[in-house]
Structures are given as structure tokens and as C-alpha cells.
DRENDO-878781 format. One line per 2 residues: number of its first residue (from 0); their letters; for each residue x, y, z of C-alpha. Coordinates in steps of 0.2 Angstrom, whole numbers, plus 2048, in hexadecimal, padded with zeros to 3 digits. Example, Ala and Ser with C-alpha at 12.3 -4.5 7.8 and 13.67 -1.06 7.14 Angstrom:
! DRENDO-878781
0 = as = 83E:7EA:827 ~ 844:7FB:824
! end
This chain:
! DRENDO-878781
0 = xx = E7A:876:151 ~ E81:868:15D
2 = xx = E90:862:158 ~ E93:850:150
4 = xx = E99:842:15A ~ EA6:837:150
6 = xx = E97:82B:14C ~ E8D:83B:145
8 = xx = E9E:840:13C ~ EA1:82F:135
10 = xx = E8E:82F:12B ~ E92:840:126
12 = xx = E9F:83A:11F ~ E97:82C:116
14 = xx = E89:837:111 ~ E93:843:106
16 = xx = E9B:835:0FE ~ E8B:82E:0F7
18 = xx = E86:83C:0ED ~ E82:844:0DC
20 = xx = E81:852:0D3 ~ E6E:85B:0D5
22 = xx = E66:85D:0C5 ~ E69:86D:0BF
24 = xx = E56:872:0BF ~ E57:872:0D2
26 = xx = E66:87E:0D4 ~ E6C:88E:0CF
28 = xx = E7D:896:0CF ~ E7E:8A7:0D9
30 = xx = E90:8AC:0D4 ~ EA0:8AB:0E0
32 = xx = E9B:896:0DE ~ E8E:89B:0EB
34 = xx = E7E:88E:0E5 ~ E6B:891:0E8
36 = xx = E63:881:0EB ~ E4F:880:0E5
38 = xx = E4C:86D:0EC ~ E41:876:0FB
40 = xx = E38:887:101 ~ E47:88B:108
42 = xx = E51:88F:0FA ~ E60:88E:103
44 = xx = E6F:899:0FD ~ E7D:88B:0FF
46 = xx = E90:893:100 ~ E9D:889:0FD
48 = xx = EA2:879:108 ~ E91:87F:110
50 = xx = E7F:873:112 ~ E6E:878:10E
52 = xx = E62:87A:11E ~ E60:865:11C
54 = xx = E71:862:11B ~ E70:858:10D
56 = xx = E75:860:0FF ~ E85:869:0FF
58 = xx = E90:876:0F5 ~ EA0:86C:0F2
60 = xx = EAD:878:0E9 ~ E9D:881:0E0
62 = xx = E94:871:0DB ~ E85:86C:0E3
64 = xx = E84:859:0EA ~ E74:850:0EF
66 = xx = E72:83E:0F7 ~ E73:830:0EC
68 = xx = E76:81D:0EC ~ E71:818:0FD
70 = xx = E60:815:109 ~ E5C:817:11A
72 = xx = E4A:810:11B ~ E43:803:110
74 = xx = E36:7F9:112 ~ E22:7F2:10A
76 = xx = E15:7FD:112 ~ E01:7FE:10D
78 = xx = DFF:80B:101 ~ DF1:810:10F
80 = xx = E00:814:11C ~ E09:822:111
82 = xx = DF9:826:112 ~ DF2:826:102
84 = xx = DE1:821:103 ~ DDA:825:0F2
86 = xx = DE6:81B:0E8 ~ DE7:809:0E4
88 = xx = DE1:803:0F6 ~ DE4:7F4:0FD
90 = xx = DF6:7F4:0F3 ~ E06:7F4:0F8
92 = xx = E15:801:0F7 ~ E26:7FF:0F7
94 = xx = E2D:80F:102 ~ E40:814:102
96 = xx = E47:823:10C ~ E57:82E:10E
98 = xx = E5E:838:11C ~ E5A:84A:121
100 = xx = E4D:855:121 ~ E49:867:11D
102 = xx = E3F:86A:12F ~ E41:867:141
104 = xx = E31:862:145 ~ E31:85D:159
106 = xx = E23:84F:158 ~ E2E:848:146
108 = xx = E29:832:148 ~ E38:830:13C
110 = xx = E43:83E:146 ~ E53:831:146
112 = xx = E54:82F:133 ~ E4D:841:130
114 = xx = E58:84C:13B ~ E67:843:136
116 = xx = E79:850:138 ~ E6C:85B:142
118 = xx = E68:851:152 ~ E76:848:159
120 = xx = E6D:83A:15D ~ E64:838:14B
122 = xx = E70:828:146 ~ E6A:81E:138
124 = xx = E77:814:12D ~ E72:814:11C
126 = xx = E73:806:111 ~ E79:806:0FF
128 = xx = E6D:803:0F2 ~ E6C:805:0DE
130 = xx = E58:80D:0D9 ~ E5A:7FD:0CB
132 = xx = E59:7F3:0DE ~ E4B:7FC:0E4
134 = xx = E41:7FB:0D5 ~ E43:7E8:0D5
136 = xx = E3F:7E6:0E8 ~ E2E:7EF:0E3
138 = xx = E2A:7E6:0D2 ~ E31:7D5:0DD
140 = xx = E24:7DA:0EB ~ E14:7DF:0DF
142 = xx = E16:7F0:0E5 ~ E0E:7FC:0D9
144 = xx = E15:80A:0E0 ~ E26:812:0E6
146 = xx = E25:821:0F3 ~ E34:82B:0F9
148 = xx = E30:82D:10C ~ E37:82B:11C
150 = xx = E41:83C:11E ~ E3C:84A:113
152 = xx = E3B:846:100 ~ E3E:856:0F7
154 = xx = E50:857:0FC ~ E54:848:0F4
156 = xx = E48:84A:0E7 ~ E57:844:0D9
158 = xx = E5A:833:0E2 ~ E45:832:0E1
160 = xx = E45:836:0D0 ~ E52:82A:0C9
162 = xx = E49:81D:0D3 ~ E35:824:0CE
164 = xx = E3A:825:0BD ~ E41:814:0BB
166 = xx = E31:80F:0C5 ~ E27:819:0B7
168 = xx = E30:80F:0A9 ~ E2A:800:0B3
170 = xx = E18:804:0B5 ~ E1B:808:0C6
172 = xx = E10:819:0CF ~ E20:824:0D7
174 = xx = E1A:82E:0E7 ~ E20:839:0F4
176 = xx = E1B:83B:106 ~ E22:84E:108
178 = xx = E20:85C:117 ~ E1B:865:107
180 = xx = E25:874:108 ~ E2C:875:0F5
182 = xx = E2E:87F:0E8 ~ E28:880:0D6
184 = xx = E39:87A:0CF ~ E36:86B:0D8
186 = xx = E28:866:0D3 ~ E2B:869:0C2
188 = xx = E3A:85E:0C3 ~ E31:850:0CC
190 = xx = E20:84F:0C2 ~ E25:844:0B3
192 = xx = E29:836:0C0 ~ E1E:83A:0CF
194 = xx = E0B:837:0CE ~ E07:837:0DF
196 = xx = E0B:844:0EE ~ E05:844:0FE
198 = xx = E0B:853:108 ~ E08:859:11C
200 = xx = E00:86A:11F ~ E05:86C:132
202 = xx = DFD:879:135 ~ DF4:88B:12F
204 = xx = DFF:897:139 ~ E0F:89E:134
206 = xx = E18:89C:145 ~ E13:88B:147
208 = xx = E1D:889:137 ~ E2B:893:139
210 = xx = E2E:88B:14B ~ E2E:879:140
212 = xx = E3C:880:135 ~ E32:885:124
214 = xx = E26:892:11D ~ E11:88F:11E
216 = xx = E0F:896:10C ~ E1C:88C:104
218 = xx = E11:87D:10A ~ DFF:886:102
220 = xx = E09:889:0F4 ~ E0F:876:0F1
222 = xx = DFE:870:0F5 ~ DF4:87A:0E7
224 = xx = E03:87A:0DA ~ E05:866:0DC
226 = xx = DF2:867:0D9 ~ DF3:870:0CC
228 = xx = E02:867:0C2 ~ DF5:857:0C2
230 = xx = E00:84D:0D3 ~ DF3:845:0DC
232 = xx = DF3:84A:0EC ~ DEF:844:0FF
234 = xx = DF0:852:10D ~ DF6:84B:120
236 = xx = DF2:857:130 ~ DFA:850:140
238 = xx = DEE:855:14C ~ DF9:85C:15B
240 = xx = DF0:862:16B ~ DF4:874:16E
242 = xx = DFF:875:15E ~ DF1:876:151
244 = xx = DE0:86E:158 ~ DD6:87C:15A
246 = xx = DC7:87C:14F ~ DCC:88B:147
248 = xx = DDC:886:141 ~ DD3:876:13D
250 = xx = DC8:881:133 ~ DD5:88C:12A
252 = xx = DDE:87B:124 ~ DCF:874:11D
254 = xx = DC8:883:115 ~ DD8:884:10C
256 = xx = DDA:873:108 ~ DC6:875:0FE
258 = xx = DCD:884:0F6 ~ DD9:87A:0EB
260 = xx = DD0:86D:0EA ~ DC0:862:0F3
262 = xx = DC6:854:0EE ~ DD5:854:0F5
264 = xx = DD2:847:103 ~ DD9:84E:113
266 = xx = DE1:841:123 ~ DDF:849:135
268 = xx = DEA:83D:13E ~ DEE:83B:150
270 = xx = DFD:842:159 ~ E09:836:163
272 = xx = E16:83C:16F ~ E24:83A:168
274 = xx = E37:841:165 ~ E36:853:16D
276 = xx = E25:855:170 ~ E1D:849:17D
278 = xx = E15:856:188 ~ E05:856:17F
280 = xx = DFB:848:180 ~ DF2:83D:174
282 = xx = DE8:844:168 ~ DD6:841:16F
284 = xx = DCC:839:162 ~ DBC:846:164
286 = xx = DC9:854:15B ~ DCD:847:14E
288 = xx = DB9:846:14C ~ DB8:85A:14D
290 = xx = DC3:85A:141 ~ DBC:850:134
292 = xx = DAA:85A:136 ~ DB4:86A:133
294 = xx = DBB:861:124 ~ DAB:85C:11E
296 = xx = DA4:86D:122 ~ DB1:875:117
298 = xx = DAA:86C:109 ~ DB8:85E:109
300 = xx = DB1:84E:103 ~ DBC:842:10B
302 = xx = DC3:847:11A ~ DCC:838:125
304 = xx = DD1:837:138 ~ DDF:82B:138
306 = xx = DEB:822:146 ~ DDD:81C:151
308 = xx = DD9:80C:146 ~ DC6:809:14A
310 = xx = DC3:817:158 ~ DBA:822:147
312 = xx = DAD:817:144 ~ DA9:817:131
314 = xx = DB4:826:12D ~ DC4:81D:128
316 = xx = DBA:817:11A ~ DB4:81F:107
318 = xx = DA4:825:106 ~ D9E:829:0F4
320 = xx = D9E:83B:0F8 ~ D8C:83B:0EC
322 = xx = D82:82D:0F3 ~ D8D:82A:105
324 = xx = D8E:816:0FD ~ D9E:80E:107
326 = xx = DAB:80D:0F9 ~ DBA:806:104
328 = xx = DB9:800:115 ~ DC7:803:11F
330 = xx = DCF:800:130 ~ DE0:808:134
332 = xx = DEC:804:125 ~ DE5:7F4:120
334 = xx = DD5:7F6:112 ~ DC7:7E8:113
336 = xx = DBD:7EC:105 ~ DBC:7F5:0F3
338 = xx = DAE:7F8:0EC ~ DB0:804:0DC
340 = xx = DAC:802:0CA ~ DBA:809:0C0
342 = xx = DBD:816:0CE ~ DAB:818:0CE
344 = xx = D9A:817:0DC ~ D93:809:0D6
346 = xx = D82:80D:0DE ~ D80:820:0D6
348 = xx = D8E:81F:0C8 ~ D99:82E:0D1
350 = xx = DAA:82D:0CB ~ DB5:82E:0D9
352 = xx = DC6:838:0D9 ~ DD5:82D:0DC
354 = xx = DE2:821:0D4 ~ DD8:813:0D3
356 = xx = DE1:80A:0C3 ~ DF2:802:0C2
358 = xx = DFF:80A:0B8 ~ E05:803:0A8
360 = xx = E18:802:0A4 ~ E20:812:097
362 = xx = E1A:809:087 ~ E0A:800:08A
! end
């Protein structure tokens, strides 16, 4: 690991003194005060006055500490931008982020508040914040939902919690945008307050992933379980020349995807260059297009090529996956239309999976 200029130091610093203790459902004592840390796939056996492989949570004197108090991205986004493109379209969410990450990923777009204490020049300064002050910028702003995103969620799943959960009380949707590599524990200990989870699956090969810092069937495993436990869920491919844009691993990703479900909507999305990776170039927009006929061919029933607003012709919209009736037109992250009945066609009477309804506050 590089070592920390005075700057990097500084934030470190500030970082461990905005903590908390992490919910006891997330840790377990090995002996010796020598923690094991369930937040991620990693399971990271944490020594003492050692981090986890995010170096976010921490072992101090055989307690383990989390981040807590503080963000280092917030702003309003279309909920289509996450991307969530089967919930409550056209609205608004309110998204916060942390520091750190539990990956390396070279092509990361949010690499300077994701790699925080692990690439020198990953600087962000945090601001303080309450989650009462984040839930009122969200009800202030008619956001219906909150989303933990930014830099990887699930290692700072208590901070998301307390906010979602006050969100919850609130008749707010909580969300995550995640890498996805999690754990049972996890998910468990999120679900009460989290609705929605949108996850990446980067790729269908083993090396790939252990090259990005995590494990490939941690990532399957998240993606049928979260399915499973009743989270709606959203999968995001970044379409990466020479990385994973072979039709075959195109094929293996879809295929799982319609083994835990087919409609699960899956987003193929263009790669940038960006951070460490600006050798490839472009994803070209006939992949993207290859990629959602191998979707489709896999038996998905809404598969979306993203990041080239208007180069896809209709496909960024909905189809009614009985009758191909246009449900929502799209173009990049803004939505033109809806045209659904109570989250139904209403041309063939389909019902169409999604969070189509606004939450009600605990109590209604």
C-alpha cells in the first residue's frame, strides 16, 4: 500500500473519529480480541488496531468501529440514474455516500471517494451530517427514495441503516447501489429498511474478479439470495472491451441472471475511460446491442443498453414483455412517458414486475 501523504493522514484521521460500533449481527469475536467482520464476501479477519480490506472498519482495542456521522456525496439524482428503471420512474432520489470501497476496480467513475486510504490521490473531505438531516433533505425535495451509493454500501451498511430506517418510518423506499459482493449476514441485517438493491455483476470469470479485489460467487450468491429475501433487484453490466464483451461471457452473465429470475431487468451499459483504465476504448454501441439480443435470447424480459442516451433506438424503453405495448419511454436518465395501469399493460392486462406504487409511512 502507498503510503499516506499528510493530507491522506489527516482524513484518516478524521475518519476513525466519526465512527460507531457495528451492529453486533455483522461481527464475530474470534478470541485474542481478534474480530471477524460479515459486512462483505470478504470476511475479513480484523487483528487488533488492524482495518478490513476497505479500510473502513477497524479493530480498536477488540471493538469493531464503522463509519458513522459524516457524507462524502450527496446530492438529487433520477431514480433512472442509480439505475433503477422499474421503480417509481420519472421520480426522484435522494443519494448520499461514504468513503472506501471493498474493490479496486481500475475503470471505478467514483475512484476518488471509493479508494479513499488506498490511492493517495483518492482525497475527498467529508462533510458532517445527522441521517435526521438527510432524511429531511429527501422529504424537503419530494424524493421518495434514499440510496446509499457513491462508494461501496455494504461497508457502511449501519450508517445506511440508521438513515433507510428512519426513511422507512417516513414512507420513504431505502436503496443500495452495491458491487454486490455480500454476505447473508448482510442482507439479513439490511432487509427491514432496504427495499431496493441494485448490484453490478462485472463479470462471469473468476480471474476477472479476483484481479478487481473480490470473489465471482460471493456476487451470484448475493444476487439470487437478495432475490429470494423479496429485495427488488436491478443487475448493471459495464460492458468493457476486452475485459468482458465477448458474446460468451455475455451469455454466461445473462443466463445466470434468468436462472434467478427473468425478471430481473438486467442494464448493459457503456465503458468510459476512466481512472486506470483508459487503454480500451469506447464501448461500441453494436456490443451494447449484441448484448441485449443475448439478453433477450436468454429469456430476460427487459434487458437495457444504457450510457449512450438515444444511440439504442427503442430499447431504453419498457415493453410489456406480453404484448411489446411501450410502457415507459425513455431517453438516458430522463423518462418521457408512463403508461401503466396499477403496474399493469394496459393494452393485454399483463402485470408488470417493479415498484410501481409510493410507499406509505410505518402506520398508515
Amino acid at each position: 500500500m502507498p503510503e499516506l501523504s499528510p493530507r491522506a493522514m489527516s482524513l484518516k484521521k478524521l475518519l476513525e473519529e466519526h465512527t460507531a460500533l457495528a451492529a453486533p449481527e455483522l461481527v464475530h469475536d474470534a478470541g485474542d480480541q481478534t474480530l471477524i467482520c460479515h459486512a462483505c464476501g470478504h470476511r475479513c479477519r480484523i487483528a487488533p488496531d488492524h482495518a478490513g480490506v476497505c479500510r473502513m472498519r477497524f479493530n480498536h482495542a477488540g471493538q469493531l468501529r464503522v463509519p458513522r456521522g459524516y457524507v462524502a456525496g450527496l446530492a438529487i439524482d433520477p431514480i433512472e440514474k442509480k439505475p433503477f428503471y422499474h421503480v417509481l420512474p420519472g421520480r426522484a432520489a435522494l443519494s448520499f455516500g461514504m468513503l472506501g470501497c471493498n474493490f479496486h476496480c481500475p475503470f471505478c467513475q467514483n475512484w476518488v471517494s471509493s479508494q479513499t486510504l488506498r490511492d493517495p490521490h483518492a482525497i475527498v473531505e467529508p462533510s458532517l451530517a445527522t441521517s435526521q438531516q438527510i432524511v429531511d433533505l429527501a422529504l424537503e425535495h419530494d424524493c421518495p427514495v434514499v440510496t446509499s451509493t457513491y462508494n461501496e454500501p455494504l461497508i457502511t451498511a449501519e450508517w445506511a441503516v440508521e438513515i433507510c430506517t428512519l426513511a422507512h418510518n417516513r414512507g420513504l423506499y431505502g436503496a443500495m447501489v452495491s458491487n454486490g459482493h455480500g454476505t447473508p449476514e448482510v442482507l439479513e441485517y439490511i432487509r427491514p429498511c432496504v427495499q431496493l438493491f441494485k448490484t453490478d455483476l462485472k463479470s462471469f470469470r473468476k480471474g476477472t474478479y479476483n484481479r478487481l479485489g473480490g470473489a465471482l460467487q460471493h456476487v451470484l450468491d448475493t444476487i439470487r439470495t437478495a432475490h429470494e429475501m423479496g429485495f427488488w433487484v436491478e443487475v448493471v453490466t459495464l460492458v468493457v472491451p476486452e475485459l468482458n464483451d465477448s458474446d460468451a461471457e455475455l451469455a454466461d452473465i445473462a443466463g445466470f441472471i434468468a436462472s434467478a429470475s427473468v425478471d430481473i431487468p438486467w442494464h448493459v451499459t457503456a465503458f468510459h475511460p476512466t481512472y486506470q483504465l483508459t487503454d480500451p476504448p469506447p464501448t461500441p454501441v453494436d456490443r451494447l446491442l449484441a448484448a441485449y439480443d443475448i439478453g433477450r435470447r436468454a429469456g430476460l424480459r427487459y434487458v437495457y443498453p444504457g450510457n449512450v442516451a438515444g444511440g439504442v433506438g427503442d430499447r431504453e424503453n419498457t415493453h410489456c414483455h406480453n404484448c411489446n405495448r411501450i410502457l415507459i419511454e425513455r431517453r438516458g436518465f430522463r423518462t418521457h412517458r408512463v403508461d401503466l395501469r396499477a403496474g399493469k399493460c394496459p393494452d393485454c392486462g399483463t402485470t408488470i414486475p417493479g415498484v410501481w406504487a409510493p410507499p406509505t409511512a410505518v402506520g398508515e
